[in-house]
Each structure stands twice: as structure tokens, then as C-alpha cells.
C-alpha positions as CSV (number, residue, x, y, z in Angstrom):
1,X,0.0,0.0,0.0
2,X,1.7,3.9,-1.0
3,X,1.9,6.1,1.6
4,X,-0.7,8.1,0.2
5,X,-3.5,4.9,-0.4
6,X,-2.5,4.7,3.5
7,X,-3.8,8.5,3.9
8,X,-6.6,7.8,2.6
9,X,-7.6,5.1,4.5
10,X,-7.1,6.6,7.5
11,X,-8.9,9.2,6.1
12,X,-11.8,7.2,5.9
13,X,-11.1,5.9,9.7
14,X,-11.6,9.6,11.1
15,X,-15.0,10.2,9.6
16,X,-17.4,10.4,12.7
17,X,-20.9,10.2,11.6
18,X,-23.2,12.6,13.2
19,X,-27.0,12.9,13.6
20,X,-28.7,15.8,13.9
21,X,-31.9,17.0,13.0
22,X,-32.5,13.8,10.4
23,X,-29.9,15.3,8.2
24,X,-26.5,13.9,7.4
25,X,-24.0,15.5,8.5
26,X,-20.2,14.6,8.3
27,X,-17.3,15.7,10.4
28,X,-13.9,14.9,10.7
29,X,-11.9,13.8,13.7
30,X,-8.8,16.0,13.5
31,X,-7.3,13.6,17.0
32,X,-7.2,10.4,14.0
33,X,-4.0,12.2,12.4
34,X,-1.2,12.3,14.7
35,X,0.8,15.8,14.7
36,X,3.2,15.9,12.1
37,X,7.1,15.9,13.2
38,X,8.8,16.3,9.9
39,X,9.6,12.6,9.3
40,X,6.3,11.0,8.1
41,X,6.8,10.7,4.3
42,X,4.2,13.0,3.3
43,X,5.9,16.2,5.6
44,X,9.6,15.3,5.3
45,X,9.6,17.6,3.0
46,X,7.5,20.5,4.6
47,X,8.9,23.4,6.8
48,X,6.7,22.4,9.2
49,X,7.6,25.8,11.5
50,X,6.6,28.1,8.6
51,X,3.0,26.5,8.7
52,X,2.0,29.0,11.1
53,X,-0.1,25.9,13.5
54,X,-1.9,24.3,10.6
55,X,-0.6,21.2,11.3
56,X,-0.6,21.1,15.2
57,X,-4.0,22.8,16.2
58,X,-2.4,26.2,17.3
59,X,-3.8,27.9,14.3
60,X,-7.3,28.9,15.4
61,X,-9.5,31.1,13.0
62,X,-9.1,34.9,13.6
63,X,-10.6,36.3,10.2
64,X,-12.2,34.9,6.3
65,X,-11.0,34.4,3.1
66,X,-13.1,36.4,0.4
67,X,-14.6,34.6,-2.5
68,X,-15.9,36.4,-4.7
69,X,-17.5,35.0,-8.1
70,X,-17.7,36.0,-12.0
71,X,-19.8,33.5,-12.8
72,X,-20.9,32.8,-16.2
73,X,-24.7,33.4,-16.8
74,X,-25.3,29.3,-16.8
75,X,-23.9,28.7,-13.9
76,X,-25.4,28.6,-10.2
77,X,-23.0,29.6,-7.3
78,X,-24.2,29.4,-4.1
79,X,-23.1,30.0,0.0
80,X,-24.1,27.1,1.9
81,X,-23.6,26.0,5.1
82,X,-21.9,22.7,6.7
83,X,-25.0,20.8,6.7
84,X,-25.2,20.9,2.9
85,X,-25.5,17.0,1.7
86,X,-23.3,17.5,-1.3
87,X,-20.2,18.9,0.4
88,X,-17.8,16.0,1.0
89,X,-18.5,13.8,-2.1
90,X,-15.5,13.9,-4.1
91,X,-13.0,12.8,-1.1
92,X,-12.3,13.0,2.6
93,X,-9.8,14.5,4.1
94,X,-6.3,12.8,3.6
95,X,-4.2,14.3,6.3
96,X,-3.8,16.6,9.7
97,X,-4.3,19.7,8.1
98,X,-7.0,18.7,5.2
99,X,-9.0,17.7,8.6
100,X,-8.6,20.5,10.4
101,X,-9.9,22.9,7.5
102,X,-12.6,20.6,6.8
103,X,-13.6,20.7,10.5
104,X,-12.8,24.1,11.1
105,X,-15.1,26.2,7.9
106,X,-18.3,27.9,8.5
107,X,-19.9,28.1,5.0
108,X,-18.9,26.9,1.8
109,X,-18.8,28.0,-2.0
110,X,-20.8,25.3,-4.5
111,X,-20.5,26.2,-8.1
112,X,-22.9,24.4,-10.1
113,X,-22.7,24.1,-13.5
114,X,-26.3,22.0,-15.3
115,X,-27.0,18.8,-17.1
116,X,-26.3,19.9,-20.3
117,X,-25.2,23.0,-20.7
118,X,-22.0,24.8,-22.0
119,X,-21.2,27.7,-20.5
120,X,-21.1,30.6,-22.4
121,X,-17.1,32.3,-20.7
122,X,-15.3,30.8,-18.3
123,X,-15.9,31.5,-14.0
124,X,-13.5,32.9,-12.2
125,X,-14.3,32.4,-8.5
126,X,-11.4,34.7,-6.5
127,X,-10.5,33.9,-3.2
128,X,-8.7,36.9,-1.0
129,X,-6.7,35.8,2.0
130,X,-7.7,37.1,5.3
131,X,-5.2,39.5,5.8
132,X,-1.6,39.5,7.0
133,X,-1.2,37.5,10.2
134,X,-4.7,36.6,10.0
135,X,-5.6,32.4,9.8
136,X,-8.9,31.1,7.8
137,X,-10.4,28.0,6.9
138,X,-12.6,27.5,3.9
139,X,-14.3,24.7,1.7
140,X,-15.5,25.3,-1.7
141,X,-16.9,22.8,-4.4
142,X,-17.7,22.6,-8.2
143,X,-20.2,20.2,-9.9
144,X,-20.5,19.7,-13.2
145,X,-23.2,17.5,-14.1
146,X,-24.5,15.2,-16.4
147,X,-22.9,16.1,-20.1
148,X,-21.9,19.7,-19.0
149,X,-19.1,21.6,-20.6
150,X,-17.3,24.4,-18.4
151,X,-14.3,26.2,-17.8
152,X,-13.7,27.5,-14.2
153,X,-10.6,29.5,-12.6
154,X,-9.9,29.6,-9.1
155,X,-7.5,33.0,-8.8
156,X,-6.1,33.1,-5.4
157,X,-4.4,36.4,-4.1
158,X,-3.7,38.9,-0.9
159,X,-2.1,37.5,2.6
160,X,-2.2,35.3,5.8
161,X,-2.6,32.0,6.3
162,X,-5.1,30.0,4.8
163,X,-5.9,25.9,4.5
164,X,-9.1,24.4,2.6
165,X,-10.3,21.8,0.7
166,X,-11.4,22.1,-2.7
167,X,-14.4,19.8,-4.4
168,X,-14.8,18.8,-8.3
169,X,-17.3,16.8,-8.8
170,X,-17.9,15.3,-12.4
171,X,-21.0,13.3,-13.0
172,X,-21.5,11.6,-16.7
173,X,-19.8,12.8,-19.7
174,X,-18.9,15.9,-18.3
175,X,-16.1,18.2,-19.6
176,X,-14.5,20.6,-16.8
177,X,-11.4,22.1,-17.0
178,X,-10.0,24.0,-14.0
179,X,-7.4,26.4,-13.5
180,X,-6.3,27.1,-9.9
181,X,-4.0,30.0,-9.6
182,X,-1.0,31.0,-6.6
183,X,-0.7,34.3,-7.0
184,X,-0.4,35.0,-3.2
185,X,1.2,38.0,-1.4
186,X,5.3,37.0,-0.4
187,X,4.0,36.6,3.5
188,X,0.8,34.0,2.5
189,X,1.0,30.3,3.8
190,X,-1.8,28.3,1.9
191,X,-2.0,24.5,2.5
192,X,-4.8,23.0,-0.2
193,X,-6.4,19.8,-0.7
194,X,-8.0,19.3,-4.1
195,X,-10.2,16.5,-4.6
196,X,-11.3,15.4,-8.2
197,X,-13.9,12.8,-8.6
198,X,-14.6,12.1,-12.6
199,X,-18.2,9.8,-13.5
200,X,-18.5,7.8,-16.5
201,X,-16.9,9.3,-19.7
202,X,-16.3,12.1,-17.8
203,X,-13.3,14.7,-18.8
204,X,-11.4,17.0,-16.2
205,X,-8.3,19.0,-17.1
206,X,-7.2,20.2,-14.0
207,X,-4.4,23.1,-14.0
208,X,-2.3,24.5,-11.4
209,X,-0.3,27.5,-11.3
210,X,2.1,28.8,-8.6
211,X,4.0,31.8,-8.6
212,X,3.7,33.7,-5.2
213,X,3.4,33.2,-1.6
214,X,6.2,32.1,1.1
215,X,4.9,28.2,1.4
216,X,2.2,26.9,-0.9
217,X,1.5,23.2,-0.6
218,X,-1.2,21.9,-2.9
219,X,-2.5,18.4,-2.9
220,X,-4.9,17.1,-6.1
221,X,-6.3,13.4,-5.6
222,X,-8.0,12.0,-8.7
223,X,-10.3,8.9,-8.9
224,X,-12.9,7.7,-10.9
225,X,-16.5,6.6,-10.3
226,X,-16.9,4.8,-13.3
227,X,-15.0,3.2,-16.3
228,X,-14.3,6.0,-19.3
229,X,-12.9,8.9,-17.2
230,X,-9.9,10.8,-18.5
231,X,-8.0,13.2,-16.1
232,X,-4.8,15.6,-17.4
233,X,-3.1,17.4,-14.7
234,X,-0.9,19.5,-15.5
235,X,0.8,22.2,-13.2
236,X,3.4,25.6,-13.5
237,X,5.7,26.6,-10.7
238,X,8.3,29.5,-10.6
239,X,9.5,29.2,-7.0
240,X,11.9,32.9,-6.2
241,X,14.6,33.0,-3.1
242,X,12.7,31.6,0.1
243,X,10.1,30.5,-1.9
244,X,8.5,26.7,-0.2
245,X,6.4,25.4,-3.4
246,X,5.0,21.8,-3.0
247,X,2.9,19.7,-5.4
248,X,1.9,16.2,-4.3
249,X,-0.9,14.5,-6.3
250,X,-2.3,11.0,-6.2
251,X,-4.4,9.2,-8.9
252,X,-6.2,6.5,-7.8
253,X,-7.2,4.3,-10.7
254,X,-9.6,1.6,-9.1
255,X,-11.8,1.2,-11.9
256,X,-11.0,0.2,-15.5
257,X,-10.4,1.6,-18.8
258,X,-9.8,4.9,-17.4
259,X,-6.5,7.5,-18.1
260,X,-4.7,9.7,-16.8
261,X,-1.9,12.2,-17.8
262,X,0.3,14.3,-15.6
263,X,2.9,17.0,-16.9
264,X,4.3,19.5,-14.1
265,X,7.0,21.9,-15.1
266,X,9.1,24.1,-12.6
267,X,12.0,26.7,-12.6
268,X,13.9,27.7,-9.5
269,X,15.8,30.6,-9.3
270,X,17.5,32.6,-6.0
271,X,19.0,31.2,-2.3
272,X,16.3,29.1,-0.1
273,X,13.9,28.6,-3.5
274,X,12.8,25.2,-2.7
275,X,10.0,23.3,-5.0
276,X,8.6,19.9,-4.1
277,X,6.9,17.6,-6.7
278,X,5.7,13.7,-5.6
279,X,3.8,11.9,-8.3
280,X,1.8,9.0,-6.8
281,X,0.3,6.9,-9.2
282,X,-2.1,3.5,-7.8
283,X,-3.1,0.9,-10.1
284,X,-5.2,-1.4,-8.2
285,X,-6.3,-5.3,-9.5
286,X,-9.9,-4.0,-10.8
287,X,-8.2,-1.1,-12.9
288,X,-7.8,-3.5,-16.3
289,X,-7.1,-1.5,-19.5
290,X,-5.7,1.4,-17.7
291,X,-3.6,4.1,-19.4
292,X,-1.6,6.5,-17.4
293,X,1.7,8.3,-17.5
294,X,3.4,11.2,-15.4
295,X,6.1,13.7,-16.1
296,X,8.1,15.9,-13.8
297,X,10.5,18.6,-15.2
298,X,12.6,21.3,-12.9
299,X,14.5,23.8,-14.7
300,X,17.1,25.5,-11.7
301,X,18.1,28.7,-12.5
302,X,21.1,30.0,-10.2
303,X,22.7,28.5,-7.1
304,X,20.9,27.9,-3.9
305,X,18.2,26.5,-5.2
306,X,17.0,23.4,-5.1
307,X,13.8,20.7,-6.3
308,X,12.6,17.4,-5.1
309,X,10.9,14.9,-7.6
310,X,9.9,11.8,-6.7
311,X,7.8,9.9,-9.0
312,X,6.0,6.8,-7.8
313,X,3.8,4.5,-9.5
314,X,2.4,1.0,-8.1
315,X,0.7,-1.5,-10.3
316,X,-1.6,-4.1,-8.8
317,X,-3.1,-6.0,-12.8
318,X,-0.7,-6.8,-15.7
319,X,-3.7,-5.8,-18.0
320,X,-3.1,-2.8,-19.0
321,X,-2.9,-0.3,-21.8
322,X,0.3,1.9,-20.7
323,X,1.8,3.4,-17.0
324,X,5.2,5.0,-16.9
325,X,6.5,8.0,-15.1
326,X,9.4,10.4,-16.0
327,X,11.7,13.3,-13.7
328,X,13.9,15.0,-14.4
329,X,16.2,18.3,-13.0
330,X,18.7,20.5,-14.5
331,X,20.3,23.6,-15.5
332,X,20.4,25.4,-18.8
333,X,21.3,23.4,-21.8
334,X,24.7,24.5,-23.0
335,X,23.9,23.2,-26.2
336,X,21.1,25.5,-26.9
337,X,22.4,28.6,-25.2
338,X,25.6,28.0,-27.7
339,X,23.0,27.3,-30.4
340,X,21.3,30.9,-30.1
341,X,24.5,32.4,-29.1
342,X,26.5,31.6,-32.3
343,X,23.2,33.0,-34.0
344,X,23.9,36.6,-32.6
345,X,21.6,36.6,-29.6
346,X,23.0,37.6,-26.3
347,X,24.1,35.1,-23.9
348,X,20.6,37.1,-21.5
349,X,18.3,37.1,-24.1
350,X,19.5,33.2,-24.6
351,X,18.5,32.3,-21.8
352,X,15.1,33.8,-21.5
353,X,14.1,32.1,-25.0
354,X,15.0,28.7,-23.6
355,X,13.1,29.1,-20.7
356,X,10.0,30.7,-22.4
357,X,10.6,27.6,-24.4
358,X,10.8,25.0,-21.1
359,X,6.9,26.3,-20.4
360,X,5.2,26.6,-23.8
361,X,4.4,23.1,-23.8
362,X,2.1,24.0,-20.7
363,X,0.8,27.7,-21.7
364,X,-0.5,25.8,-24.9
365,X,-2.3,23.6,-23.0
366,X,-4.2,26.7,-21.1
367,X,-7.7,27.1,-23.4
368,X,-8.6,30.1,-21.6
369,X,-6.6,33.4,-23.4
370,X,-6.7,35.7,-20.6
371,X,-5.2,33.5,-18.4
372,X,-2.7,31.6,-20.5
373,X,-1.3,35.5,-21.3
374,X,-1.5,36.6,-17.6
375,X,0.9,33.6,-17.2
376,X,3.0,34.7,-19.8
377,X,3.2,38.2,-18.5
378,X,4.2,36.2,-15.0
379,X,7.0,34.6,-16.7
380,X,8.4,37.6,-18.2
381,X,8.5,39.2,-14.7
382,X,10.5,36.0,-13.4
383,X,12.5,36.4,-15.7
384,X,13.5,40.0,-15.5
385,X,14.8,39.0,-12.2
386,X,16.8,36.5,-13.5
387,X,18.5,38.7,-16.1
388,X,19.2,41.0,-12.5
């Protein structure tokens, strides 16, 4: 069993069932996880000081996040509150801190998007931190049912400390893709787990974008409900000096003829940068005709930085289409910065191209304009730095 099929299951172990006024109502006992100490496999690689008591209990609500939503005309968002029967069915909480969010928010964002309809532009839901030194919770979800087509964009900014879980629910033949933007203030500590749950047929690209903040830590599980689902995940990070940047996914394929892709580039640049990828990929016995693959690139710009990758991938059936994983971390390519340099283009300008180069794979893979060139802009910024 991989460490993070074991988080789940205790996951599962620290739902206390709750009656109360006929309704269900599910909470979560944070006591099940034990508190973090920096050697458990999924935080070895966690500052676990610069949480600011997300992982020990010490961090107790003082103020809210802000979501606020540009929704398209289609599409129902609503404020609900912990009661709400829906909330919780695309995964439990999978670790100390996932818990504590889940038990600790007092309403929640659902984004609904109908049986078949295509949205007309994509919703951007923003989320503002609570505010320097401030600590908040929150929970948010998005359903796409039945043979719906959306786009939706989760753009998260300002500062403080801030943990949630985040919902996408796909019922049958749905087509969702999702992009969920870093952008955070250089003080922000955010600490997310993203649950995706795809139905029959169903289609999710899920997206995610770091850039800002002094520790992000982002955590998308993916499993399927029923044979035909087909999940790409694809992530951008850009980790500056001091800069904590985690990505740890898990794809749970426990039921067949489903895929999966994964492609997460980085570059590093300044003293302390530090970015985290773990790639967990679970093929269990039922999961005949699967097709997956994962790929992991770091690109490290000057000294002092440095990147994890650890790919892992567990097969439990011999009948299957395809799995394989790839990682990889280097500097620039000599070769190509001699290539454009014997072609008259300064050694600066060099390098830029080949790092614009490193992440157009992934901007071309962004379907929504305004925020594939937002990301573009990003890079430039990045990389006026690295020219200083």
C-alpha cells in the first residue's frame, strides 16, 4: 500500500458520523492524524515551522477568506452552510491539516454548473486571503453534471494563512477544465487539498499555477466513479529566493479503462527557493485496460536552489494499456544557449528564449486566453529578475 493509499484510508477511519436533526452531516476527527514531526513521508519535506499551527491545532481562526464570483450566466454559485449534503463527495480528508480545515469552515462556495449546458465564458471564483497575520479555513466545491461543458478558474491572491479543501465533482460525460491560480502575497502560507472525482466518460483537465506566496502546498487526488474517465493534470511553478512550493498528487485508478496524464513543469531561481513535486500513481487489481503516464521537469536557474521529484507508481493488474512515469532536474542546456549564441543573440536574451521555451508546452495547453497570457506576462516578470 503507498503512503498516500494509507492517507486515505485513515482518512476514511476519522469520519465520525453525526445525527442531527435527520440530516447527514459529516465531520472529521482531527485527533485520527497524529501531529506531524517532519519525518512521516508525506511532511519530510514540509517546513513544518513556517505552517504557522496548521498542522498542530495552534492555528485557530481569527478572520475569512473572500470569495468572490464572476460567474458565467449558466452557472449557479451558491453560500451554503456545513450541513449541505453534497459537500464531501469527491474525497475526505487525507491528512492533519485537510482535517482540520474541513472541521474548522463555517460556510462553503458550491458552483454548479447544469445537465447539459455549455457555459457561455469561463468563472473565475477569487478567493482573497484574510489578511496579513490573520488564519482562515474554507471549503468550496464545483459540480459539473451530467454532459456539461465548463471552464472555471480559481484565482487566489492577498495575505495570511489560509488551509481548505477544494471539491470537483464530475457526474456523466462531463467536460471541466479547471485552473487554480497561486498568485499570493510574499508573506501568505496556503496549504490545499483538491479533490477530483470524474463519473462515467467524464473529462477534467485540472491546472495549477504557482507563482507567489512564502509556502504553498497543494494536494490534487484523482479517482474515478466509473469506467471512461480521463484526467490531465498539468501544473506551472516559478519558486523565487525563500520561496517553499509543493505539489503532491495522487491518482487512484480503481476502476478500468480509465487514463490519466500528468505534466508538471518548474524553474527555481534565487538562495532558499525550494519546490517539491511527488507523483503518486495507484493501479489497483480492478483497474484492467488502464492508461496513465506522469512527467516531472525542474528547470534550476542559479545556485541555492533546489527541487525534489519523486515519481511513484504501483501496479496491482498486468492488464493494461500503458503506465510509466518520467523526472527530471537541470540547468540550462549549454547546447542551446551556444545554439542561439552563435546565432547573434546575447548570452541574457539566450536564456530567457529557452526558458520561455521550457513552459510553452504547458501555456499551450491553457484554453482560456486571458489567463494563459496573464501567465505569460508572469514569466516575463521572473524572468526579468533572473536577467538582474
Amino acid at each position: 500500500m503507498t503512503v498516500a493509499e494509507k492517507n486515505v484510508a485513515a482518512a476514511a477511519e476519522a469520519v465520525v458520523p453525526q445525527s442531527s436533526r435527520g440530516e447527514r452531516f459529516t465531520a472529521y476527527d482531527v485527533e485520527a492524524f497524529e501531529v506531524p514531526g517532519g519525518r512521516e513521508e508525506n511532511w519530510r519535506f514540509t517546513p513544518l515551522k513556517r505552517l504557522h499551527g496548521l498542522h498542530d491545532g495552534s492555528a485557530v481562526s481569527t478572520g475569512e477568506a473572500k470569495v468572490e464570483a464572476d460567474a458565467a450566466a449558466e452557472v449557479r454559485v451558491e453560500t451554503v452552510g456545513r450541513e449541505d449534503e453534497r459537500l464531501g463527495q469527491a474525497g475526505v480528508p487525507g491528512d492533519r491539516v485537510a482535517a482540520q480545515a474541513y472541521s474548522a469552515f463555517t460556510s462553503a462556495t458550491v458552483v454548479t454548473v447544469p445537465k447539459e449546458t455549455k457555459t457561455s465564458k469561463p468563472t473565475v471564483l477569487r478567493v482573497t486571503g484574510p489578511g496579513e497575520g490573520e488564519v482562515a479555513y474554507g471549503h468550496l466545491q464545483v459540480r459539473a453534471e451530467p454532459y456539461a461543458e465548463a471552464a472555471v478558474v480559481l484565482d487566489h491572491a492577498g495575505s495570511g494563512t489560509y488551509a481548505d479543501n477544494v471539491e470537483f465533482v464530475l457526474g456523466e460525460g462531463a467536460k471541466l477544465t479547471v485552473v487554480s491560480v497561486q498568485d499570493w502575497a510574499d508573506d501568505a502560507v496556503h496549504v490545499s487539498e483538491q479533490h477530483l472525482k470524474l463519473g462515467k466518460d467524464a473529462t477534467l483537465k485540472h491546472i495549477v499555477v504557482t507563482l507567489g506566496g512564502d509556502l504553498v502546498r497543494i494536494s490534487p487526488t484523482a479517482t474515478f466513479a466509473d469506467k471512461g474517465g480521463d484526467v490531465e493534470m498539468l501544473g506551472l511553478y516559478f519558486a523565487d529566493a525563500g520561496q517553499h512550493q509543493e505539489h503532491r498528487l495522487f491518482v487512484d485508478h480503481g476502476v478500468s479503462h480509465c487514463k490519466s496524464r500528468v505534466m508538471y513543469k518548474g524553474a527555481l531561481q534565487g538562495d532558499g527557493a525550494h519546490a517539491v513535486w511527488i507523483g503518486d500513481v495507484l493501479i489497483r487489481a480492478e483497474a484492467e485496460a488502464t492508461d496513465t503516464y506522469e512527467l516531472n521537469r525542474n528547470l534550476v536557474l542559479t545556485e541555492g536552489a533546489r527541487a525534489d521529484s519523486v515519481p511513484n507508481l504501483e501496479i496491482e493488474t498486468g492488464e493494461i494499456v500503458g503506465a510509466g512515469h518520467a523526472s527530471a532536474t537541470g540547468r540550462f542546456d549549454d547546447e542551446q544557449l551556444f545554439y542561439l549564441q552563435s546565432r547573434g543573440i546575447e548570452e541574457e536574451s539566450a536564456r530567457r528564449l529557452v526558458v520561455r521555451g521550457f513552459f510553452h508546452e504547458i501555456l499551450m495547453k491553457i484554453d482560456i486566453p486571458e489567463v494563459r497570457e496573464r501567465l505569460r506576462a508572469a514569466i516575463e516578470r521572473e524572468l526579468e529578475a533572473v536577467g538582474g
